[in-house]
N, C-alpha and C positions, 0 to 999 in steps of 0.2 A: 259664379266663381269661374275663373279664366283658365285652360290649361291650354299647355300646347306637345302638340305631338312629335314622331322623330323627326318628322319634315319640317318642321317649323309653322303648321299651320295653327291657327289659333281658334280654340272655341269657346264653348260657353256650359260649365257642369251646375245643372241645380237638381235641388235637392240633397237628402241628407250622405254626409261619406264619413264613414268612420275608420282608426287606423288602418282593420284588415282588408280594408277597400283598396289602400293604398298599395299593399306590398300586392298584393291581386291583379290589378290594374300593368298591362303588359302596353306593346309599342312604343315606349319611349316617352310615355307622357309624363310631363310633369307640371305641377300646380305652379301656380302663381301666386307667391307672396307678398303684400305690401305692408312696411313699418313706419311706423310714425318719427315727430322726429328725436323721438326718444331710443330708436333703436330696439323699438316693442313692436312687433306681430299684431298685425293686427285686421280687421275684417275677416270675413269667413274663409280666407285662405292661411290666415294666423289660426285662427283657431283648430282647423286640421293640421296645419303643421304642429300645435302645440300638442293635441290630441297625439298626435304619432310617436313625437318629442316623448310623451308619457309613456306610452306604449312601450317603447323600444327600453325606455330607461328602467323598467323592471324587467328584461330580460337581458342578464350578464353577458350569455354570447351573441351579442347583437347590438348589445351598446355601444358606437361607435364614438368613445370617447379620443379615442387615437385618430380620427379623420377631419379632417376642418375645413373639409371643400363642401361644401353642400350642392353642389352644382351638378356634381357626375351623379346625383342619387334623384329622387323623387319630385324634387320641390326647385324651383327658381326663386332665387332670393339676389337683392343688388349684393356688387362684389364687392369683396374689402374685408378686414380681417374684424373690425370691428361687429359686422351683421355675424362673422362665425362664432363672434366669441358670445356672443347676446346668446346665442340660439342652445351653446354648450354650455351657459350659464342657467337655461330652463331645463339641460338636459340633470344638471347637476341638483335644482331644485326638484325636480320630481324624484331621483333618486334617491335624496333625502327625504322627503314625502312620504318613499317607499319601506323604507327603512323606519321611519316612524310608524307607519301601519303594523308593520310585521311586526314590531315591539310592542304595540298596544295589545296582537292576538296572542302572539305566543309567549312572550314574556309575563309571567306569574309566579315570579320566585317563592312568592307566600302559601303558594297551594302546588307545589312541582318544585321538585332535584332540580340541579344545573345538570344533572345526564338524562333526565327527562327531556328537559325543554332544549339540550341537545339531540333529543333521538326523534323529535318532533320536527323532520327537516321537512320544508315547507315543496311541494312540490315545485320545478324549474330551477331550484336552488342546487349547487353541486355543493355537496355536504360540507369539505374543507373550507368553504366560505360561508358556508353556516355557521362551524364552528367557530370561526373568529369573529363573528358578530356577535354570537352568544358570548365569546369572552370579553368583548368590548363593554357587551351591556353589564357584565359584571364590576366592570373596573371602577376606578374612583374618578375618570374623570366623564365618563357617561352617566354615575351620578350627579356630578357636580353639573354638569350640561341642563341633566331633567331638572332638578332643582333649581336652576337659573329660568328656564322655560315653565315650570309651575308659578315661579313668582312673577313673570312677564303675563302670564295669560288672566291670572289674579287682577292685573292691573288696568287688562283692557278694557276701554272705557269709550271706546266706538264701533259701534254695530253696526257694519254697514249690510246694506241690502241689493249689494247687486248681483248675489247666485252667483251663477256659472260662468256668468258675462265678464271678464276680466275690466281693470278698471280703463287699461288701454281703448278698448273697443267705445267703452263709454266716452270717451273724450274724444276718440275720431266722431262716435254720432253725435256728441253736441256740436262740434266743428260741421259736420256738415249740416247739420237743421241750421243753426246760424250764422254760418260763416264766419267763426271766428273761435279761438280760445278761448274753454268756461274760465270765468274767474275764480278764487279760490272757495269762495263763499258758496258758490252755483253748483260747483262739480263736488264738492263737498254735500248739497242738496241731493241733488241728482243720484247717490250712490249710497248715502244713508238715510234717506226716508223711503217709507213705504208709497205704494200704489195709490196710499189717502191719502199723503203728502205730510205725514207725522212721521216725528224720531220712534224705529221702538222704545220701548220702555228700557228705561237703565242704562241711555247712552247720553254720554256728556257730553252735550253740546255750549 
């Protein structure tokens, strides 16, 4: 993975870097990102900046959802408003993410008061924004949301198998193993069968 430093020299990082690598990492350096032509992150300088993207997006003072330059921070990415908006568009999905986690832990109305699972503020959370997420989850249309998402997940009927690897990164390495875009059939292969080359069980192909 490429970064370069305040001088503009350019090197070469291997090995594993996780977010607190990043805000750790002093002199000006900053990674190199490349996207595909979807406007997706991708190769292992995506995949750190998505790591961090996570990161930062479960702590509120630090979420730099008011900033759209990514330039002056950690990461090189090409210019244009379109690569900002992609990048605070994974900022947005992880914090939804996050928000789903914390409602699967603490949320248990059927065993716990709404002043319980209020005085259970999770720690890095500043309790006023506790509270209005507790009272969101209470309302009628955060039912209406989970109830829409119980029956969507009901209905899922593709298993796909490719972990952690984002589907992005799989289509730049079939791009590069063959020089070309997988077809729909192939990359459809490629990301819902197993390592023996079978569907798991229960997926409708």
């Amino acid at each position: 993975m490429q970064y370069t430093d305040a001088e503009g020299k350019v090197e070469v990082w291997s090995g594993s870097i996780q977010p607190h690598d990043v805000w750790l990492i002093k002199g000006g350096f900053r990674f190199e990102v490349c996207f595909n032509r979807y406007y997706q992150p991708i190769r292992k300088g995506g995949v750190v900046l998505v790591k961090f993207v996570a990161d930062i997006a479960k702590k509120a003072e630090l979420c730099p959802i008011g900033v759209v330059n990514w330039q002056n921070g950690k990461f090189i990415i090409p210019d244009g408003k379109i690569y900002n908006d992609a990048m605070l568009k994974h900022v947005g999905k992880h914090r939804r993410q996050w928000k789903f986690e914390l409602k699967a832990r603490y949320f248990n109305p059927t065993v716990r008061t709404r002043q319980q699972i209020e005085n259970d503020n999770p720690g890095g959370i500043v309790q006023g924004t506790w509270l209005e997420l507790v009272k969101y989850w209470y309302s009628g249309q955060s039912k209406k949301y989970a109830d829409n998402g119980r029956e969507a997940r009901a209905m899922l009927s593709h298993l796909h198998t490719n972990g952690s690897t984002s589907f992005a990164n799989s289509r730049d390495e079939f791009e590069m193993e063959h020089g070309r875009e997988p077809g729909g059939y192939e990359f459809f292969d490629r990301t819902h069968k197993t390592k023996d080359g079978v569907y798991p069980e229960n997926t409708n192909t």
